[in-house]
C-alpha positions as CSV (number, residue, x, y, z in Angstrom):
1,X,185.8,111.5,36.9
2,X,186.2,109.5,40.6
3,X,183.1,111.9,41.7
4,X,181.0,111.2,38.6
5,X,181.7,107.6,39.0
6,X,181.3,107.8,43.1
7,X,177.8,109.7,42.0
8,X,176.8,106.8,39.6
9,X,177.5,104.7,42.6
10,X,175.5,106.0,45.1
11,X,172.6,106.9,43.1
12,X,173.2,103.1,41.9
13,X,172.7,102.1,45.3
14,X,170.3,104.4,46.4
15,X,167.7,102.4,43.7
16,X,168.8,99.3,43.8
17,X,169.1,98.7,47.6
18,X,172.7,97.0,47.6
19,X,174.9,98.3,50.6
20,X,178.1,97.4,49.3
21,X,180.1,99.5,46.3
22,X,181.4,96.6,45.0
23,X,178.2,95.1,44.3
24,X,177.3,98.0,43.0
25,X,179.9,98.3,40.3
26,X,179.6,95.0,39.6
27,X,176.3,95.3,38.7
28,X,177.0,98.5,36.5
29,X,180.3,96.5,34.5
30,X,177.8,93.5,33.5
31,X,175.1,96.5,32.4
32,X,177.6,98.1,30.4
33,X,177.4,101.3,32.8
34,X,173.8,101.3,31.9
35,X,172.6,102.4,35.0
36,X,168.8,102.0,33.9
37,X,169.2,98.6,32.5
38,X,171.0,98.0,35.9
39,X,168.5,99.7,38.3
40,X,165.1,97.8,35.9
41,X,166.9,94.2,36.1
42,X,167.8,94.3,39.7
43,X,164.0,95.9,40.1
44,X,163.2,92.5,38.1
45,X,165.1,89.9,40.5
46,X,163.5,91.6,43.2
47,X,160.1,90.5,42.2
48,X,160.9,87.2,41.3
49,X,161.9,87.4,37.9
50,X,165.5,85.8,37.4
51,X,168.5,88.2,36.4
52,X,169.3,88.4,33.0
53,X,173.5,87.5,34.3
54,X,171.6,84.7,36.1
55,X,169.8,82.3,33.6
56,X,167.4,79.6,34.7
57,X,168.8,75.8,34.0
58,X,164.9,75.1,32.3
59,X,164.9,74.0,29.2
60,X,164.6,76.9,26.2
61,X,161.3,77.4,24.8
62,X,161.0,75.5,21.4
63,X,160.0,77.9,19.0
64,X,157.5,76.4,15.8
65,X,158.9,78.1,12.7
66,X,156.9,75.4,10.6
67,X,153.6,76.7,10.4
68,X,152.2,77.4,6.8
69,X,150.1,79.9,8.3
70,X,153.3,82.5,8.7
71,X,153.4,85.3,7.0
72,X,156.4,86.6,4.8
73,X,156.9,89.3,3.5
74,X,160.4,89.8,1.3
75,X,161.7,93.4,0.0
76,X,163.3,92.9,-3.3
77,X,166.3,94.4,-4.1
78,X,166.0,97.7,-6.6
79,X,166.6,97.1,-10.2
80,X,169.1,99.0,-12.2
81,X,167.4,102.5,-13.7
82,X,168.0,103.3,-17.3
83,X,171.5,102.3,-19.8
84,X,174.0,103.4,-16.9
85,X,173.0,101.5,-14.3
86,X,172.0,98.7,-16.5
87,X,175.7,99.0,-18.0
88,X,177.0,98.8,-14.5
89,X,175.2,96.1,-13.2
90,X,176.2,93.9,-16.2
91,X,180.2,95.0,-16.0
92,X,179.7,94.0,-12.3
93,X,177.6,90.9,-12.0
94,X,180.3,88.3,-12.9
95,X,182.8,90.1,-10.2
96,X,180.6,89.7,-7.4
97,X,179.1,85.8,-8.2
98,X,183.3,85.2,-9.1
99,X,183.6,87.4,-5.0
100,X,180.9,85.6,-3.2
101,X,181.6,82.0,-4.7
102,X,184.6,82.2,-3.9
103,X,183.8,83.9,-0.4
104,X,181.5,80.7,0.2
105,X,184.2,78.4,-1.0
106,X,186.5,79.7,1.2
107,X,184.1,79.5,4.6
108,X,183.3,76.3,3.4
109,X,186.8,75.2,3.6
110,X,187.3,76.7,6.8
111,X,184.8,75.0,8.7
112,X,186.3,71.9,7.5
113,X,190.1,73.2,8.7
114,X,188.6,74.8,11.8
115,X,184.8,74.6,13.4
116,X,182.4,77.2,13.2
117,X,183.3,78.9,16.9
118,X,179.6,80.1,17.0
119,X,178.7,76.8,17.7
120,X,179.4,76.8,21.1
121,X,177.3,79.4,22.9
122,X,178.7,79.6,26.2
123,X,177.8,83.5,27.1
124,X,174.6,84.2,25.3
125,X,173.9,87.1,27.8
126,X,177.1,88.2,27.0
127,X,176.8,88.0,23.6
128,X,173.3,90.0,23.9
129,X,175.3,92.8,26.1
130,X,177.9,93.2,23.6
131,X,175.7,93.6,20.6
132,X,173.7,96.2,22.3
133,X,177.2,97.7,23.5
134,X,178.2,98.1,20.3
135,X,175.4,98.8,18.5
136,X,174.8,101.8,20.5
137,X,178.3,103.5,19.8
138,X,177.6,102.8,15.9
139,X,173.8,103.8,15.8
140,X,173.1,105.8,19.4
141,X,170.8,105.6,21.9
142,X,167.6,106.2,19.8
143,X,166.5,102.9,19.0
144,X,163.4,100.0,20.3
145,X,164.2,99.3,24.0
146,X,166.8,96.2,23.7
147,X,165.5,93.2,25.8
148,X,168.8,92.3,27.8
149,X,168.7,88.6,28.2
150,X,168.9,85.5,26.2
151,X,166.7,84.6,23.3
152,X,164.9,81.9,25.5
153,X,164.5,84.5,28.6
154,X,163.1,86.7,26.0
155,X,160.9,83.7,24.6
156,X,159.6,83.4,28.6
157,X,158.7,87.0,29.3
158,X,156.5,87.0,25.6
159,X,155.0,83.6,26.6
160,X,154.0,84.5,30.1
161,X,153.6,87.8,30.0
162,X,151.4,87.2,26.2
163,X,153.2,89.8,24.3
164,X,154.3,89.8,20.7
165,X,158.2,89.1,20.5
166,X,159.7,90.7,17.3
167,X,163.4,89.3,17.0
168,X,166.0,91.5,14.5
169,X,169.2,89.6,13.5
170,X,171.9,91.9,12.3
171,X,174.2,91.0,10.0
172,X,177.3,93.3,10.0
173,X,178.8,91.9,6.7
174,X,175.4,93.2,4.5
175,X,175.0,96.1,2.3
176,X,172.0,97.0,3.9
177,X,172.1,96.8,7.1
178,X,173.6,100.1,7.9
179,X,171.1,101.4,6.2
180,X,168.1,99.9,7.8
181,X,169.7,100.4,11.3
182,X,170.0,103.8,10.7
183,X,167.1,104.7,8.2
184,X,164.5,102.6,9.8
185,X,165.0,100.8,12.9
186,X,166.0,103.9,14.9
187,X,163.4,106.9,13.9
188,X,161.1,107.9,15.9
189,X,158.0,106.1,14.2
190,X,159.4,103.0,15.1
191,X,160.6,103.2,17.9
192,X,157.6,104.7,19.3
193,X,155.5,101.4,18.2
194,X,157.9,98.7,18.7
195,X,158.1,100.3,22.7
196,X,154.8,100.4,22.9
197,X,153.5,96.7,21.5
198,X,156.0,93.8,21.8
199,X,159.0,93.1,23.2
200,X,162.2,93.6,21.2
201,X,165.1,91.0,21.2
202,X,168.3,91.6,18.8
203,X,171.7,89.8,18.1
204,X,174.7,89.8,15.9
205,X,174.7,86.4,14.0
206,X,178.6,87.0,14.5
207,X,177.7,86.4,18.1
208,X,177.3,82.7,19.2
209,X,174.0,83.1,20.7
210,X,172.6,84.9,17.7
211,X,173.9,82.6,15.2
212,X,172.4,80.1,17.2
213,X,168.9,82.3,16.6
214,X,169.6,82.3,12.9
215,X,170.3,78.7,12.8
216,X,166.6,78.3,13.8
217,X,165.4,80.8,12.0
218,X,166.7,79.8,9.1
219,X,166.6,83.8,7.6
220,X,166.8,84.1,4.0
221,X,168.3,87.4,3.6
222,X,169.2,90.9,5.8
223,X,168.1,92.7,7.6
224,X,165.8,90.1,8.8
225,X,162.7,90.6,11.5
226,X,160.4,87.8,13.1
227,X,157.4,88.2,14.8
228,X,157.1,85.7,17.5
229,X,153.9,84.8,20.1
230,X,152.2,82.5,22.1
231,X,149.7,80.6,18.9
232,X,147.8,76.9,19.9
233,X,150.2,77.1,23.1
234,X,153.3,77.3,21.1
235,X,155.7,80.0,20.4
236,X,155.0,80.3,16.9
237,X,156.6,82.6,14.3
238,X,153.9,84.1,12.8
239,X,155.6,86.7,10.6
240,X,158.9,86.9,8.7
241,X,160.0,91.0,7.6
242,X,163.5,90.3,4.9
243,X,165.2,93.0,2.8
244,X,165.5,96.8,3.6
245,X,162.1,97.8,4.3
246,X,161.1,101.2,5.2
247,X,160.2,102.8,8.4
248,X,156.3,103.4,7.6
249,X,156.2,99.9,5.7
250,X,157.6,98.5,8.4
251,X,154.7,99.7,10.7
252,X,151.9,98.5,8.2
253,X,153.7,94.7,8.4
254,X,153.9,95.0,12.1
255,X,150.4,96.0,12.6
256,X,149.1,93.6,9.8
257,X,150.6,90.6,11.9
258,X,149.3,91.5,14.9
259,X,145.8,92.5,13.8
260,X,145.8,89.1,11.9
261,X,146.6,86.9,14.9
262,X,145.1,89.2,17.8
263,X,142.4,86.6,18.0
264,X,144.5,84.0,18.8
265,X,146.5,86.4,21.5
266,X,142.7,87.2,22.9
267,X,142.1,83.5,22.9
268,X,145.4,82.3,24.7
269,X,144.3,85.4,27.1
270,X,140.9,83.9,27.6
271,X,142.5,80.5,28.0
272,X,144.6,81.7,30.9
273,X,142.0,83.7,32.8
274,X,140.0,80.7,33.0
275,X,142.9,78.0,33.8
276,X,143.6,81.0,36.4
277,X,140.1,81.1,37.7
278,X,139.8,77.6,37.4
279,X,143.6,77.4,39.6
280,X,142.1,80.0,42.0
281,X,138.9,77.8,42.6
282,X,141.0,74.8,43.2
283,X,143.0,76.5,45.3
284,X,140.0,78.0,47.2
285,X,138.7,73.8,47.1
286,X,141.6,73.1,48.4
287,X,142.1,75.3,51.1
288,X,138.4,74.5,52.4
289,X,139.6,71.0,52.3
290,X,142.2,71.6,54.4
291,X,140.4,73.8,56.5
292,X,137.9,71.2,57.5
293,X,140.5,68.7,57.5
294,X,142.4,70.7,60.2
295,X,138.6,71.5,61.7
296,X,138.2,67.9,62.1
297,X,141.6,66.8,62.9
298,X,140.8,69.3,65.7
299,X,138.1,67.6,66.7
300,X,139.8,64.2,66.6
301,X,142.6,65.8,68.7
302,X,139.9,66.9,71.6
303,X,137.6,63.7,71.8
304,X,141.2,62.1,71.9
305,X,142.6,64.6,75.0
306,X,139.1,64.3,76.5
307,X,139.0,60.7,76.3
308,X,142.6,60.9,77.9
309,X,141.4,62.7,80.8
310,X,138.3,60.6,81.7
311,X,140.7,57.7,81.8
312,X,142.9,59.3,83.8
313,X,140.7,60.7,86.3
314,X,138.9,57.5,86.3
315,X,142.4,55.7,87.3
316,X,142.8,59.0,89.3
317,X,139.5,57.8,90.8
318,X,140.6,53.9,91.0
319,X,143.0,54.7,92.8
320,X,141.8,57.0,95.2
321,X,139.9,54.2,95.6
322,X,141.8,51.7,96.2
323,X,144.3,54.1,98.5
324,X,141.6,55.3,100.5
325,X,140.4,50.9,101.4
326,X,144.6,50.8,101.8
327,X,144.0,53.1,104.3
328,X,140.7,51.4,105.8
329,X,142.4,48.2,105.9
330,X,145.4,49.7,107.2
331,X,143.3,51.9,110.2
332,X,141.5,48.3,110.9
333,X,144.4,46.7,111.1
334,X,145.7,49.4,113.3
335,X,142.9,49.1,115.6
336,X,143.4,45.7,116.3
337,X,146.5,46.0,117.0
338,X,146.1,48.9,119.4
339,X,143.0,46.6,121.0
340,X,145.3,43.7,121.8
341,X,147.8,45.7,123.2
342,X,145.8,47.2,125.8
343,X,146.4,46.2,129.4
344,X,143.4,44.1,131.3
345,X,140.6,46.4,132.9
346,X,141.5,46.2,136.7
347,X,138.4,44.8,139.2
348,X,135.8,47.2,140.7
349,X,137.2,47.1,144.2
350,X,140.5,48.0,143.3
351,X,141.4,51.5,145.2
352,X,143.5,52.7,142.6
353,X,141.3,52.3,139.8
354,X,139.2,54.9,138.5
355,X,135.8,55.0,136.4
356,X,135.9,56.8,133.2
357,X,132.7,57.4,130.9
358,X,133.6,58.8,127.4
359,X,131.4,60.9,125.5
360,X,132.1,60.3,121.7
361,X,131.0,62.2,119.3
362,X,127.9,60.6,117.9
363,X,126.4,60.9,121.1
364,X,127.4,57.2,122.1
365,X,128.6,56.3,125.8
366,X,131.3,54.0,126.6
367,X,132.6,53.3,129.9
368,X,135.7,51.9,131.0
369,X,138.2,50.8,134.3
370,X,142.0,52.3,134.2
371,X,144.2,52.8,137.0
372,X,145.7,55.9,138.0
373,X,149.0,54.9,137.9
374,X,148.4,54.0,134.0
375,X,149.7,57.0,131.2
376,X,147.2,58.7,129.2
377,X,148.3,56.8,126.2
378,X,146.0,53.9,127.5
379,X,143.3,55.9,127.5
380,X,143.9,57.3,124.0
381,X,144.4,53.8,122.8
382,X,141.5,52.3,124.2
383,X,139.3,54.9,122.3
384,X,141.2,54.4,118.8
385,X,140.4,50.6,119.1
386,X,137.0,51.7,119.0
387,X,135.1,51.7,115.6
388,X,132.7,54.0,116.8
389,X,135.8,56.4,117.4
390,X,136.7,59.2,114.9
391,X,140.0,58.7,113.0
392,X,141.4,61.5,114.2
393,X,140.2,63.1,117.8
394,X,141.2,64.3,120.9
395,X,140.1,63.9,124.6
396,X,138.9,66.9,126.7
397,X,137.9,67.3,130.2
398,X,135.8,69.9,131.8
399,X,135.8,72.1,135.2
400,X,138.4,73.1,134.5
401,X,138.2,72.6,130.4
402,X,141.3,71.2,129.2
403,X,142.7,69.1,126.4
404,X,144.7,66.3,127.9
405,X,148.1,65.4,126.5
406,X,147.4,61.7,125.5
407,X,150.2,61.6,122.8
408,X,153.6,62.0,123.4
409,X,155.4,65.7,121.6
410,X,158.7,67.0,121.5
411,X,158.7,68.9,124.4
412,X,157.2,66.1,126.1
413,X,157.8,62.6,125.0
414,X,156.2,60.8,127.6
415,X,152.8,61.9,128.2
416,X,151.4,62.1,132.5
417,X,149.3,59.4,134.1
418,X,146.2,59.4,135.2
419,X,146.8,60.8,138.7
420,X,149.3,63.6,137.1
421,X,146.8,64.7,135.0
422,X,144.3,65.5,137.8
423,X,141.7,62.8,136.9
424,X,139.1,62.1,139.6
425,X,138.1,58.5,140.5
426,X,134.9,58.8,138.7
427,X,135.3,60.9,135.2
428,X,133.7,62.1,132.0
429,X,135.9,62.6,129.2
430,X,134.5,64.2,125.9
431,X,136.2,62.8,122.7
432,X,136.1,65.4,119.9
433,X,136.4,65.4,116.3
434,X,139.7,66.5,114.3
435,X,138.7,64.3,111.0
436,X,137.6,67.3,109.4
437,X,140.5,69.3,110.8
């Protein structure tokens, strides 16, 4: 028994996709070891439909059971055949209304001593589970494919999936439900129709859920049969089935009902396919809308960015601007500075003067006293005081061509004189250039 039970488990598994045993057999207890009912409602909360052990908190479907439109049909009970059974019934008739008056009487006094525990459903699935559970060791497993779920899950599936709901409430207590259970409900005719048209939802009205299903009902006699569907968008009963009716009757109601209210199922069908269309196109509306929204939002986004940028590359701009006459003011200022500082041009006749003429680079010449003994920063100030004088530049002399050291380095501080730097008395100095540099 482990390895059957260890088999059941891993073929359990191997369907349903759960990687722990305990879910597992968990799953098989609440199915009654039913591994297909197991396997089809785990399939079920896969795809979005909720577990039958899981009810949703909506509200249960209210079912219309007051339409004078429904059909009824009501199998009489068979009268007594000739003086025997006429005899019989006689002797017996005041027994049984003396049994069930005073089987009445006594429920009747019971509810007042203690209430109706059926009242209270607090496990309808349970309930549903049970009866099938039991119904199957007393009848087998030839019978309609038992919906496992509540009456208002049940109620759900017909409304949205538009399929006829035929509800059975068994009654363990009457004469005739043995024999419709196993006379009618389970052949093969009808099971083979009920499988193939509607959905099938049963109860004990011993249970609390399917008393509660009777209570709405409000059946007559047993065995009792509604057919239920979507009607005016309601879920309407639109046929009643009461009394022990045979299996080939039983398929002539069924088929009666549905072929008398098919037009409203084709009509709720229509109905949907065009509130669907109608939900696809407003969908499709809507996603358009929101396409161009975004499209434009887009747009928005990039006149905004680009509106961002030209203001900040025309502060960029501004400011360059204004950095760049910073800079101008700040060179002027400079200039003057570097003018004012410079030592007096010494006399023609003095013997340690020397003449220089500077070549600058717009082909202007300027000529200009300095003694010999003066460094080569003079010179190189002189020339930046100028405004004809590059920003940046440096002085060259020819034969031999050299750049002379007019600004002081690291490796030499203080730049020559004059005389150290091998100037004649009369000389021509080229300025060049380094702005670009």
């Amino acid at each position: 028994p482990n390895c059957k039970i260890s088999t059941m488990y891993s073929f359990c598994q191997d369907l349903t996709g759960l990687e722990s045993m305990d879910q597992c057999r968990r799953t098989l207890e609440q199915h009654n070891w039913n591994i297909e009912a197991a396997v089809q409602d785990r399939l079920n909360e896969q795809e979005g439909v909720p577990s039958v052990f899981n009810p949703p908190p909506s509200r249960p479907l209210q079912v219309n059971t007051a339409d004078h439109r429904v059909y009824s049909y009501i199998v009489p009970r068979p009268q007594p055949r000739g003086l025997l059974g006429w005899s019989y019934y006689l002797i017996m008739l005041p027994f049984r209304f003396t049994y069930y008056t005073l089987l009445d009487i006594f429920r009747i006094a019971l509810r007042f001593i203690r209430p109706d525990p059926r009242g209270r459903v607090t496990d309808p699935v349970g309930d549903v589970v049970a009866f099938i559970h039991s119904f199957e060791e007393q009848y087998g497993r030839s019978h309609p494919v038992l919906y496992q779920g509540t009456y208002s899950q049940a109620l759900n599936d017909a409304k949205r999936e538009l399929r006829y709901l035929l509800v059975y409430l068994h009654s363990d207590d009457h004469q005739d439900t043995d024999e419709f259970c196993r006379s009618t409900l389970c052949t093969e005719e009808v099971v083979n129709f009920i499988n193939t048209r509607m959905l099938f939802w049963a109860c004990s009205t011993t249970k609390p859920e399917g008393y509660r299903v009777s209570q709405a009902l409000r059946e007559n006699t047993y065995p009792f049969l509604a057919m239920i569907m979507l009607k005016d968008r309601k879920m309407t009963v639109v046929g009643r089935l009461e009394g022990l009716i045979q299996p080939e009757d039983l398929v002539n109601q069924l088929t009666f009902i549905m072929e008398a209210n098919q037009t409203y199922l084709m009509s709720e069908r229509l109905e949907r396919e065009e509130r669907n269309q109608t939900q696809a196109l407003r969908q499709q509306q809507d996603e358009a809308y929101l396409a161009s929204l975004r499209a434009d939002q887009e747009k928005e986004r990039r006149r905004r960015e680009e509106q961002e940028q030209r203001r900040l590359e025309e502060e960029a701009a501004r400011q360059s601007v204004l950095a760049e006459e910073k800079r101008r003011r700040t060179l002027e200022e400079e200039k003057e500075r570097k003018s004012e500082c410079l030592p007096p041009e010494p006399p023609v006749d003095d013997p340690d003067s020397v003449k220089i003429v500077f070549k600058l680079p717009n082909d202007t010449r300027v000529e200009r006293r300095f003694l010999f003994s003066q460094s080569l920063v003079v010179i190189y100030d002189f020339l930046f005081s100028l405004k004809e004088t590059p920003e940046k530049f440096q002085i060259v002399a020819n034969f031999p061509r050299r750049v002379l050291p007019c600004l002081p380095t690291h490796e030499q501080p203080n730049p020559p004189t004059l005389k150290e730097a091998g100037l004649s008395c009369s000389q021509v100095l080229f300025v060049q250039d380094l702005t670009d540099d």
